[in-house]
C-alpha positions, 0 to 999 in steps of 0.5 A: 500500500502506497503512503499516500493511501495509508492516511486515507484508510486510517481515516476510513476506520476511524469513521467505521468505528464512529459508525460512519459509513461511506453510504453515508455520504450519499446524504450530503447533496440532500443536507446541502439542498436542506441547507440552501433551500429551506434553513438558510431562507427560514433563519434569514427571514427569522431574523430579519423579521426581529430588524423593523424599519422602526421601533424595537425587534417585535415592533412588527408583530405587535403591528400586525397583531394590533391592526384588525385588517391585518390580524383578520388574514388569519382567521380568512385563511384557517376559513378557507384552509381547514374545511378544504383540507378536511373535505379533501380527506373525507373525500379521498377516504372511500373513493381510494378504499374502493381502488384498493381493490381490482377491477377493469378500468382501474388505472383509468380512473386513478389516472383521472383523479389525479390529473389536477396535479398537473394542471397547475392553480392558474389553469384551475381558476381559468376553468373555474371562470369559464364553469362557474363564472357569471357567464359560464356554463354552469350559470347558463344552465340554471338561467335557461331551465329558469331555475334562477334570475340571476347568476349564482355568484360562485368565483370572485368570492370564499367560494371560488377559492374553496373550489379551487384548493378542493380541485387542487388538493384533492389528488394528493389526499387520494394519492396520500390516502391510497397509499396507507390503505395499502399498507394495511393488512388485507387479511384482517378484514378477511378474518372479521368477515369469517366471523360474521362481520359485515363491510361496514364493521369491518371499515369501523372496526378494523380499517378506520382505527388503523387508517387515522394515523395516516388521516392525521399525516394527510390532513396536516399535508393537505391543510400546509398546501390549502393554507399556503394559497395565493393564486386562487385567492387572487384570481377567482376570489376577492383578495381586497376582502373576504379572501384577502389570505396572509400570504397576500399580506405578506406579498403586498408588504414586501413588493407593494410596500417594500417592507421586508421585515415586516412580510418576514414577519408576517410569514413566520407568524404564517408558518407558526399558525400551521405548526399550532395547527398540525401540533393540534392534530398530531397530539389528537392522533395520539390522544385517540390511537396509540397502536401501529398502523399495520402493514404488509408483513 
């Protein structure tokens, strides 16, 4: 063995017997791409939200907190946020417990429900305009069976958002959903059906317990995506009123206002509402189920 080489094996033990293996290493990209793309921006953003233009380091959460128009894009985007996240997992729950099965047609029809994901929020709200717009086809139809007068306002408004982030977040629920289904044992069920028990108390019985870890993890996924809306609320909802979210405060304070410590801080009180949100959830999910969430085996 070379001299050179003797150096480079001596380190290579020592790190073995640390029980550092060369396999390791293989994480370094994704620990820089962590570092680069998600640390560094969230320490920066920390700490540049306690350096306010005026006043003290908290001078611009006590401003947020203290004006009622600001304050109110909390409560605006945990309206729109939690019964999409919540009807996108009730939703997905018997649609993807009936594709666990087999039958002709199947990938057909997964493809189908997935295929919002592609379509991007712009694309989404464009389509929303055109179906349930004033003058879409949706209106159309109830004006010319004269079942109203007037066209139901369904876009520019709560309800447009809400449409768009069930369209939007519906297919990663599914997905989400399908995949801890999946997990579960199959010959569970099949044993409670040999001792009588009917679809539905296997599903209460049985599935549900073992799904609602996986719910939980869905929800708090789904909720991140549906809280974390700006598109939609800006093309087919009121963004001046009743669908003004905090990321469009946080938007218009750094690039309408030029305001960074001030959106800085608007997004780490955004961030910290969702913690408070999915902690809420996590700690429910323990309170009510503490076994395994079976599995394949």
């Amino acid at each position: 063995m070379s001299g050179a080489g003797r150096p480079l094996t001596h380190w290579r033990h020592r790190l073995a017997e640390r029980g550092v293996d060369r396999q390791l290493w293989l994480l370094v990209p994704a620990l820089v791409f962590v570092i680069a793309l998600f640390l560094y921006p969230f320490f920066y953003g920390l700490t540049l939200s306690f350096q306010p233009t005026k006043g003290g380091p908290f001078s611009d959460y006590a401003r947020f907190f203290s004006d009622s128009y600001e304050r109110g894009t909390i409560w605006i985007t945990l309206r729109i946020a939690l019964p999409a996240a919540l009807l996108n997992v009730l939703a997905a729950v018997p649609i993807a417990y009936r594709m666990r099965g087999r039958f002709r047609g199947k990938r057909l029809v997964t493809t189908l429900l997935v295929v919002p994901i592609t379509l991007g929020t712009v694309l989404t709200a464009q389509g929303l305009l055109n179906f349930l717009g004033p003058t879409g086809w949706f209106n159309r139809i109830l004006l010319a069976s004269n079942l109203v007068d007037e066209p139901v306002r369904l876009t520019h408004n709560y309800w447009g958002v809400f449409f768009s982030l069930v369209i939007t977040g519906f297919p990663f629920a599914f997905l989400l959903v399908l995949s801890y289904l999946s997990g579960i044992d199959p010959t569970l069920e099949r044993a409670a059906a040999t001792l009588g028990a009917d679809w539905r108390r296997r599903f209460t019985r049985i599935t549900l317990p073992l799904l609602m870890p996986g719910l939980a993890t869905t929800f708090c996924l789904t909720f991140v995506l549906a809280f974390s809306v700006f598109p939609s609320a800006v093309l087919v909802g009121n963004p001046a009123g009743e669908t003004r979210v905090i990321s469009l405060a946080a938007y218009q304070a750094a690039y309408e206002q030029y305001d960074y410590p001030y959106a800085s801080a608007i997004a780490m009180i955004m961030g910290f509402v969702e913690l408070v949100i999915i902690a809420v959830v996590l700690a429910a999910r323990s309170r009510f189920y503490t076994g395994s969430t079976g599995g394949k085996g």
